[in-house]
C-alpha positions in Angstrom: -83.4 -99.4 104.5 -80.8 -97.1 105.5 -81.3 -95.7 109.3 -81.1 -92.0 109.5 -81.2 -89.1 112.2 -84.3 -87.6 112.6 -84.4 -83.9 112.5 -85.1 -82.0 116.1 -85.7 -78.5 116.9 -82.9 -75.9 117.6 -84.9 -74.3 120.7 -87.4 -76.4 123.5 -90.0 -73.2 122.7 -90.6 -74.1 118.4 -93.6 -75.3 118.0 -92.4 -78.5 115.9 -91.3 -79.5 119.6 -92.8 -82.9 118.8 -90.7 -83.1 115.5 -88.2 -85.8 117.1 -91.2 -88.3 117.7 -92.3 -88.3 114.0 -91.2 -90.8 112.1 -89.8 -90.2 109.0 -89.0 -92.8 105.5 -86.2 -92.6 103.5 -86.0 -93.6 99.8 -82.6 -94.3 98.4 -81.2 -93.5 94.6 -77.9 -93.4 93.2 -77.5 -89.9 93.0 -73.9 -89.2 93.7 -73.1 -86.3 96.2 -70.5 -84.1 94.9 -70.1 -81.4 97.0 -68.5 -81.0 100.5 -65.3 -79.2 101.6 -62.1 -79.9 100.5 -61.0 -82.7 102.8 -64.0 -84.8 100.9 -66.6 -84.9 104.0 -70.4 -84.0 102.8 -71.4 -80.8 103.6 -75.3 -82.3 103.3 -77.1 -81.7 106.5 -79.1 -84.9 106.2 -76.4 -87.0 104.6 -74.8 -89.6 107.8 -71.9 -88.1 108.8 -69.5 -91.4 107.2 -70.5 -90.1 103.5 -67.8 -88.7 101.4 -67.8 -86.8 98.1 -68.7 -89.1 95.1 -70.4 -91.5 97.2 -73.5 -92.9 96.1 -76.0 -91.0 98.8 -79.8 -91.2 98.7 -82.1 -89.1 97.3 -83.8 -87.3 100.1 -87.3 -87.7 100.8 -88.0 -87.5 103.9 -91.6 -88.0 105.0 -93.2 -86.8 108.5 -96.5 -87.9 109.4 -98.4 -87.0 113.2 -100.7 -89.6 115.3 -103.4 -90.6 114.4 -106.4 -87.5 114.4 -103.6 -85.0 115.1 -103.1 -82.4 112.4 -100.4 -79.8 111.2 -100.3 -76.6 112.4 -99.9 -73.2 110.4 -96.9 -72.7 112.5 -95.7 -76.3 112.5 -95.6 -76.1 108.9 -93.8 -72.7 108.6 -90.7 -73.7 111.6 -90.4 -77.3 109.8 -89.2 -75.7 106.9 -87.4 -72.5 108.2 -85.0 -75.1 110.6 -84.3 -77.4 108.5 -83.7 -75.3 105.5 -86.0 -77.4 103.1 -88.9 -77.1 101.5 -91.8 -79.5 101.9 -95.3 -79.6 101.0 -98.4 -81.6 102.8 -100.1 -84.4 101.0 -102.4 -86.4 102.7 -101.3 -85.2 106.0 -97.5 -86.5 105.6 -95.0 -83.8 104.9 -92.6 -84.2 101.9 -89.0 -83.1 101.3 -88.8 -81.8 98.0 -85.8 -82.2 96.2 -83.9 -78.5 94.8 -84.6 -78.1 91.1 -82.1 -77.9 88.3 -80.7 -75.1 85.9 -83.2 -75.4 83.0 -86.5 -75.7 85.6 -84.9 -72.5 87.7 -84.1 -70.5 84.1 -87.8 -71.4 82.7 -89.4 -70.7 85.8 -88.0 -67.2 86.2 -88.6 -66.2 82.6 -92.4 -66.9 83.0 -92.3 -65.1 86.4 -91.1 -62.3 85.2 -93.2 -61.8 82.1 -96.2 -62.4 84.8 -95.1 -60.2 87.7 -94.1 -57.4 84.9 -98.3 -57.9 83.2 -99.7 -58.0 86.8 -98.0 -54.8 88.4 -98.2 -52.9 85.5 -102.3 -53.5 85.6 -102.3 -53.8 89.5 -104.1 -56.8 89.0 -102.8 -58.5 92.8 -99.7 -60.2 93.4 -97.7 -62.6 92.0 -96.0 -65.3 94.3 -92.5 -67.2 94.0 -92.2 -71.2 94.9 -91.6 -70.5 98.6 -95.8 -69.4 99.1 -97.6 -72.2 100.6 -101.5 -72.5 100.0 -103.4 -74.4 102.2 -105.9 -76.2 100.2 -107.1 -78.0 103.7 -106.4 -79.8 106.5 -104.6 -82.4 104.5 -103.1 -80.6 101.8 -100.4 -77.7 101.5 -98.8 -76.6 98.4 -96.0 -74.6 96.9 -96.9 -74.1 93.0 -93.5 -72.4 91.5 -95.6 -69.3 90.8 -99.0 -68.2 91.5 -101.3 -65.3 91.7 -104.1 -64.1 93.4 -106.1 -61.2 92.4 -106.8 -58.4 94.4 -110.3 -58.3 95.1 -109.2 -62.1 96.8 -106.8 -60.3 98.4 -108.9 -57.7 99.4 -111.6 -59.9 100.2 -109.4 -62.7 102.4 -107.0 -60.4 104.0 -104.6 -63.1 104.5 -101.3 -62.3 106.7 -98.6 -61.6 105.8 -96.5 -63.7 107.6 -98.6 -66.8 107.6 -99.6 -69.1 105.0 -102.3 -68.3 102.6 -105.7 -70.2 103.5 -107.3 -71.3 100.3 -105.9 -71.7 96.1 -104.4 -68.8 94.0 -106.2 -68.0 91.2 -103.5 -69.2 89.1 -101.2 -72.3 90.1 -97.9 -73.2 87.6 -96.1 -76.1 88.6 -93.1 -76.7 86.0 -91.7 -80.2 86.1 -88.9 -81.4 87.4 -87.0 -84.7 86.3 -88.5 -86.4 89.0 -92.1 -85.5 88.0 -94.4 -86.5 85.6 -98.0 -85.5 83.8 -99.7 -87.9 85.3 -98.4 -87.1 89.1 -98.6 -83.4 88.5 -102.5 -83.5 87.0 -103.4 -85.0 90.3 -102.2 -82.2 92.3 -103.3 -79.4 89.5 -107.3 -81.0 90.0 -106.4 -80.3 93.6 -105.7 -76.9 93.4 -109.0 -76.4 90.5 -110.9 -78.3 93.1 -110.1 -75.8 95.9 -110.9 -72.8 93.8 -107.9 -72.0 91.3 -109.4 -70.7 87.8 -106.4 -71.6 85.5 -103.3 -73.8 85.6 -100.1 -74.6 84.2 -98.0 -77.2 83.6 -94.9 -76.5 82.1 -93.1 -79.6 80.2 -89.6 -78.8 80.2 -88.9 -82.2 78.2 -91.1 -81.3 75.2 -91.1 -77.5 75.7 -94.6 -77.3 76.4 -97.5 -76.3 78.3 -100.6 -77.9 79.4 -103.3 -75.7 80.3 -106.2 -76.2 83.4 -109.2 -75.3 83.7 -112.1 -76.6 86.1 -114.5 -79.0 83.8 -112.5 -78.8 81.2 -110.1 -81.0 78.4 -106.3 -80.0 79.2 -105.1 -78.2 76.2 -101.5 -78.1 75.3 -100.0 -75.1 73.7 -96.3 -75.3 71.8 -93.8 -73.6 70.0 -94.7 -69.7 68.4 -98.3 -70.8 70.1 -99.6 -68.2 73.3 -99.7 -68.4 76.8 -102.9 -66.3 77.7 -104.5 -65.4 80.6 -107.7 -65.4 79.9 -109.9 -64.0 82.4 -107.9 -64.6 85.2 -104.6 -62.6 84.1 -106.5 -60.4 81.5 -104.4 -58.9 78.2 -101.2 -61.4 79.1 -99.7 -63.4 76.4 -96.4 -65.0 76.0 -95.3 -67.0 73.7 -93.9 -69.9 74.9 -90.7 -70.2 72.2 -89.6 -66.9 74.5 -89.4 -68.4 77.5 -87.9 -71.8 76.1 -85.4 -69.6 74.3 -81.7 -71.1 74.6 -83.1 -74.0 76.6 
């Protein structure tokens, strides 16, 4: 196992003061780094500094857990991310790195959030939230679906703030998947989200150019090609079919 720095706060005031103590796994692939400056050394703030461009450096996944019966912070969780320019969710009390996404997960995952931002605003039907929104499920659990939504009688209901994470699930949750994930991983953490209150979720399958649909006691249904993308009672009127948004891909 490769040894690694671990990450400390910029100022003795954050409130991730405690970050240096938390010990953190690293799980090595042969991805091969290939950026950096022109003299060759790796611009990659994790990356030891002895790594060079085209070097086989490991996949960052870097995973921070607390002591026993000590539990994440709202503010923890917002400063971890901010200072270390990464974005990580909670599972299970550990936080994980995730990894940045590629070209065709970025282009598909814009399309659709455009075609539901344009529906929602147009109806004022709430707001519509990018991959950087985390949702506090619980204690335990903290997630970043690529988009959501949550209505506005939630919103006018909850009065979350602004500035802080959201406490509770959107009403919709759309996690598209990355090389790195799969159906199986990413229906455990959809029944998360339906099991904290979410109405309807998607799983986009870049690979097959499909969707899975969620719903709380129900089969998954998977919708291709000229096939809809509805909103059923959560998004009401919005359809899209999904050959648009896999257009080009």
């Amino acid at each position: 196992m490769l040894s690694w720095p671990l990450l400390k706060p910029t100022s003795a005031t954050s409130p991730v003061s405690a970050v240096d103590e938390l010990p953190m796994k690293i799980v090595p692939t042969t991805k091969i780094y290939r950026g950096g400056p022109s003299h060759g050394r790796s611009k990659n703030r994790f990356a030891p500094a002895n790594f060079r461009v085209g070097h086989p450096v490991p996949k960052i996944c870097l995973v921070a857990s607390k002591r026993r019966g000590q539990l994440w912070t709202d503010d923890e969780l917002l400063a971890f991310g901010a200072e270390n320019d990464t974005k990580y969710e909670l599972t299970e009390g550990k936080l994980i790195a995730m990894p940045p996404a590629g070209i065709k997960h970025g282009a598909v995952t814009a399309r659709l959030l455009a075609a539901i931002a344009a529906h929602v605003y147009q109806n004022k039907l709430g707001e519509v939230f990018d991959g950087q929104t985390g949702f506090r499920l619980s204690l335990d659990f903290c997630f970043s679906p690529d988009i959501s939504f949550v209505s506005r009688e939630r919103l006018d209901l909850l009065s979350p703030d602004a500035d802080k994470l959201f406490h509770g699930a959107p009403d919709l949750a759309v996690e598209v998947l990355s090389p790195s994930d799969s159906i199986p991983k990413t229906s455990k953490k959809m029944a998360l989200y339906l099991a904290h209150g979410t109405r309807l979720g998607w799983m986009i399958d870049l690979k097959n150019k499909a969707a899975h649909v969620c719903r709380a006691n129900e089969t998954i249904q998977i919708v291709q090609g000229d096939r809809m993308l509805t909103g059923n009672s959560v998004l009401p009127g919005f359809r899209v079919s999904l050959n648009r948004i896999f257009e080009g891909i």
